[in-house]
Z-matrix of the N, CA and C atoms (Angstrom, degrees):
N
C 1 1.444
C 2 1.517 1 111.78
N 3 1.336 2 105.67 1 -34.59
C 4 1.939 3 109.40 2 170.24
C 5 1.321 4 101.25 3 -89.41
N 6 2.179 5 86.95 4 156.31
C 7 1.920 6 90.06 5 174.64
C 8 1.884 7 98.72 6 -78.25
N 9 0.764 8 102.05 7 149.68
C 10 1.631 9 108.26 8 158.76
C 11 1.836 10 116.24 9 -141.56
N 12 1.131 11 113.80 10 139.29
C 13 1.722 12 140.32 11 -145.08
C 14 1.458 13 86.42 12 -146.38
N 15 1.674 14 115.58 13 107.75
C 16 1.470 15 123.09 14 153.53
C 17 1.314 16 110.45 15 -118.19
N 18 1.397 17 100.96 16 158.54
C 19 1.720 18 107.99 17 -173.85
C 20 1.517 19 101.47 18 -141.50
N 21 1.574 20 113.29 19 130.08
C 22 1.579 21 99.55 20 -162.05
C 23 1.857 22 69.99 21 -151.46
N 24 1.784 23 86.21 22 -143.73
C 25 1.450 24 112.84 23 179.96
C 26 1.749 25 101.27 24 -132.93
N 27 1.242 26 111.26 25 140.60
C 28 1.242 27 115.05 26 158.73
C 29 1.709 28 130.29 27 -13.32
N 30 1.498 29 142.03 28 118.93
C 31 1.208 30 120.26 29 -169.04
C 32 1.501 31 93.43 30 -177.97
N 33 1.121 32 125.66 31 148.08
C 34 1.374 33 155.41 32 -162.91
C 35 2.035 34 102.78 33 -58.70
N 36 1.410 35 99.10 34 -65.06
C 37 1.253 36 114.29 35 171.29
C 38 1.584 37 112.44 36 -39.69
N 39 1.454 38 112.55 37 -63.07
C 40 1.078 39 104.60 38 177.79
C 41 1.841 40 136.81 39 -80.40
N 42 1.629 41 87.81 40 -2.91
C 43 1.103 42 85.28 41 172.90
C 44 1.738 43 115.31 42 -85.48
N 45 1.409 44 106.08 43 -29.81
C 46 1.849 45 101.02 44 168.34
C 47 1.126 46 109.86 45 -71.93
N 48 0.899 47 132.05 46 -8.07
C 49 1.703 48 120.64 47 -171.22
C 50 1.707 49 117.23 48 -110.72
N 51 1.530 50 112.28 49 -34.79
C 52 0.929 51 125.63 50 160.38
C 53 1.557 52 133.45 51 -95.10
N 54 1.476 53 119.51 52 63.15
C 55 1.146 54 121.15 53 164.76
C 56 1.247 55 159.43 54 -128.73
N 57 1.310 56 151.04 55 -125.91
C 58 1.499 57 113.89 56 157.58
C 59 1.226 58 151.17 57 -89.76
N 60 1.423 59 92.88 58 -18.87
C 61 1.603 60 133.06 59 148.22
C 62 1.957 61 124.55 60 -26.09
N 63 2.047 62 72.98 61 -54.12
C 64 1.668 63 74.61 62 175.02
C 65 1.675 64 114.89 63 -101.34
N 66 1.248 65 113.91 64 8.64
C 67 1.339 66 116.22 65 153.84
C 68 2.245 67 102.94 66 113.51
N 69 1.371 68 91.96 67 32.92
C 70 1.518 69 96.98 68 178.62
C 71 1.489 70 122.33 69 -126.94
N 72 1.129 71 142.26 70 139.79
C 73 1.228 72 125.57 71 -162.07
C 74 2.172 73 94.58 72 -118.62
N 75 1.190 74 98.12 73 -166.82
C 76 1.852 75 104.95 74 -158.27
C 77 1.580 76 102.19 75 -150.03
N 78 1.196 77 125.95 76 148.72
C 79 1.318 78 146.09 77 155.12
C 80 1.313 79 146.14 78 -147.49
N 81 1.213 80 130.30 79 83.00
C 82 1.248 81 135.56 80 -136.36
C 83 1.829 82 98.42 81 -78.35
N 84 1.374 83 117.91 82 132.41
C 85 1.819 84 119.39 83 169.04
C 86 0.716 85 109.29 84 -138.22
N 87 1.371 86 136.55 85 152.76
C 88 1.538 87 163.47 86 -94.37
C 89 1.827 88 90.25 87 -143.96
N 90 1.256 89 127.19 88 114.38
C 91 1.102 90 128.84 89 175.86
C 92 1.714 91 102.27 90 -140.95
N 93 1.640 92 109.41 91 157.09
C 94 1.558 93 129.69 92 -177.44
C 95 1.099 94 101.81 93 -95.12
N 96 1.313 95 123.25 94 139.39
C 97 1.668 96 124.22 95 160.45
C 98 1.830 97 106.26 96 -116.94
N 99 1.200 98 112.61 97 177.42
C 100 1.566 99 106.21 98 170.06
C 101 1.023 100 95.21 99 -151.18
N 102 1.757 101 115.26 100 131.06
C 103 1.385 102 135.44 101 169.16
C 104 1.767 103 116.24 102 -50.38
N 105 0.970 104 125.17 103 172.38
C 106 1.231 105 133.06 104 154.92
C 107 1.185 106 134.40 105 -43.44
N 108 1.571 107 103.22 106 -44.76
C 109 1.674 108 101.10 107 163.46
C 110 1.803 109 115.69 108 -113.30
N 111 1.328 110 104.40 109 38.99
C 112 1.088 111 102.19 110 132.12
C 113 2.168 112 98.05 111 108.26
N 114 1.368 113 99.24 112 -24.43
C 115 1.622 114 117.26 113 151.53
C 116 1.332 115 112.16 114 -19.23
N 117 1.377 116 123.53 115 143.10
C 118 1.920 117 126.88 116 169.74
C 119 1.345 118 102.63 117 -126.85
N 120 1.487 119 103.58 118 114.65
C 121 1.346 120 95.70 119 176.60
C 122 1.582 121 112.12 120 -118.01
N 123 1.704 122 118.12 121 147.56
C 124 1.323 123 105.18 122 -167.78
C 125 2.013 124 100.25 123 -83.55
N 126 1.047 125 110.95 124 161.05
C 127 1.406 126 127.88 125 -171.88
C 128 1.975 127 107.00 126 -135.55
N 129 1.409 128 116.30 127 161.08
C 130 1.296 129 110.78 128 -172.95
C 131 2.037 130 73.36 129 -138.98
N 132 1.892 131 95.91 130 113.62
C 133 1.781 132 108.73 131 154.27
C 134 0.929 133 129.30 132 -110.50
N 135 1.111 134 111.11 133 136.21
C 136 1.700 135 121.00 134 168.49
C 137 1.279 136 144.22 135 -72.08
N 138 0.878 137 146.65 136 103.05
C 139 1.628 138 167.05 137 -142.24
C 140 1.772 139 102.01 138 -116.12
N 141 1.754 140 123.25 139 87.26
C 142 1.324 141 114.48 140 157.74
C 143 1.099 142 115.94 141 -91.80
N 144 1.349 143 130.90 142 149.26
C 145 1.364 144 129.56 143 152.10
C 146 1.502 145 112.13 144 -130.81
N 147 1.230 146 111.02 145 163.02
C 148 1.389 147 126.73 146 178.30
C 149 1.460 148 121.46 147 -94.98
N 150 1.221 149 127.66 148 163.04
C 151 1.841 150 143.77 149 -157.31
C 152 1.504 151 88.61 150 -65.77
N 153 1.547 152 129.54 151 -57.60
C 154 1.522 153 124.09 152 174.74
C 155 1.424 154 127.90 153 -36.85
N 156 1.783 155 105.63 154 -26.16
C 157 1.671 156 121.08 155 -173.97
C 158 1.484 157 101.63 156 -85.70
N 159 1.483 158 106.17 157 -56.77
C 160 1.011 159 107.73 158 167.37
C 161 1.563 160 151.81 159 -56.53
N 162 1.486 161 111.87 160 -11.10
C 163 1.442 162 134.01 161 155.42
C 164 1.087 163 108.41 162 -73.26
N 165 1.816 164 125.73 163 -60.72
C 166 1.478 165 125.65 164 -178.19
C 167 1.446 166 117.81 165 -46.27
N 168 1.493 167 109.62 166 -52.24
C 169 1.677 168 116.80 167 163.93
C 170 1.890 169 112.51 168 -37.29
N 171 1.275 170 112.51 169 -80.63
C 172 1.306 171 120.61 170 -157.39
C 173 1.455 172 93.69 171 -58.16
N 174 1.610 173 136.81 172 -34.29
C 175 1.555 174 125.23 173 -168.52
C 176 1.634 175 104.05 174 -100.93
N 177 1.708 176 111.59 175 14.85
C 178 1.395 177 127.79 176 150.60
C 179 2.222 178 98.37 177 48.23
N 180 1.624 179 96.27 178 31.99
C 181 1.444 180 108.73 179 169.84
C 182 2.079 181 100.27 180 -153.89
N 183 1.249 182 83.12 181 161.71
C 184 1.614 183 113.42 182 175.46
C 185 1.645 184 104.38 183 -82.07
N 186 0.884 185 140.16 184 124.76
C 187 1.517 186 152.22 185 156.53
C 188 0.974 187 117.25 186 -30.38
N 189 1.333 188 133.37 187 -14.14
C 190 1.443 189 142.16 188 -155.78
C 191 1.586 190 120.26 189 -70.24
N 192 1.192 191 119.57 190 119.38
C 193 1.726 192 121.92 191 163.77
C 194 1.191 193 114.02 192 -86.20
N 195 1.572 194 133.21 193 111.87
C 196 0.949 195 121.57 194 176.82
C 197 1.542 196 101.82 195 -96.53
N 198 1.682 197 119.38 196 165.18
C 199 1.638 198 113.89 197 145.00
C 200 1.193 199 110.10 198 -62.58
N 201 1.459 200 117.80 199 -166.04
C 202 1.356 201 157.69 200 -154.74
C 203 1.913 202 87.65 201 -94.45
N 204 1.584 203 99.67 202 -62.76
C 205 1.570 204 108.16 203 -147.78
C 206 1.777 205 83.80 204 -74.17
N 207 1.451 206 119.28 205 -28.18
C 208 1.452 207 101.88 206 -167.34
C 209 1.776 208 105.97 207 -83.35
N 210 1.134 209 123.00 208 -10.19
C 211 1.555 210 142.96 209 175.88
C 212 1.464 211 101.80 210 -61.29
N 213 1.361 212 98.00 211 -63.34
C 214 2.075 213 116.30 212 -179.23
C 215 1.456 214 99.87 213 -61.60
N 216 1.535 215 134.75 214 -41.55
C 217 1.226 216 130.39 215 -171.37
C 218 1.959 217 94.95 216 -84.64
N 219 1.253 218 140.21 217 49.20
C 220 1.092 219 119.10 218 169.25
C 221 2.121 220 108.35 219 27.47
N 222 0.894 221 111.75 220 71.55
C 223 1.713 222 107.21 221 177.28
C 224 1.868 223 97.81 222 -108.69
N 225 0.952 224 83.62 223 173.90
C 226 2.128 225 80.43 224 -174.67
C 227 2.041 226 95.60 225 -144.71
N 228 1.269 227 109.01 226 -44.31
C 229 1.359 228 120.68 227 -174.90
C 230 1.917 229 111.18 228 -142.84
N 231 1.038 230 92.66 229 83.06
C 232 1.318 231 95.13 230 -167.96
C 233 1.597 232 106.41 231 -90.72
N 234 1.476 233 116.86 232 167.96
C 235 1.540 234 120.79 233 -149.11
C 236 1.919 235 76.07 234 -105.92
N 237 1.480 236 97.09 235 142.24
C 238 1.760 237 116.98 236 171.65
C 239 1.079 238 105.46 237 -122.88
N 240 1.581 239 110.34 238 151.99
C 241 1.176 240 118.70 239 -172.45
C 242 1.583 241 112.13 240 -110.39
């Protein structure tokens, strides 16, 4: 029911658990790391997100119902109980 957006590295775990099957999609991007002494090494990360991220994206809005009073309070992501 929430969007959720992880960003890791490539890995076994996430590849059974996170896939399309179970309703998540993948994009691998090109990111720098730097060693300890100071070395850049290029790296390939992974970016999953889920069908919830992916709705919020394409309708380029958050899902969110706010009240009235949380509308008047400027709220954006308000805590539910």
């Amino acid at each position: 029911k929430c969007m959720v957006f992880i960003s890791g590295y490539d890995n076994a775990l996430y590849r059974k658990y996170l896939n399309k099957k179970s309703g998540w999609s993948r994009k691998s991007i090109r990111a720098l790391t730097k060693g300890h002494n100071g070395k850049v090494f290029e790296r390939k990360e992974v970016i999953w997100f889920n069908a919830a991220f992916i709705k919020a994206k394409k309708l380029d809005r958050v899902p969110i119902r706010l009240s009235a009073k949380e509308k008047k309070d400027g709220k954006i992501n308000p805590i539910r109980k």
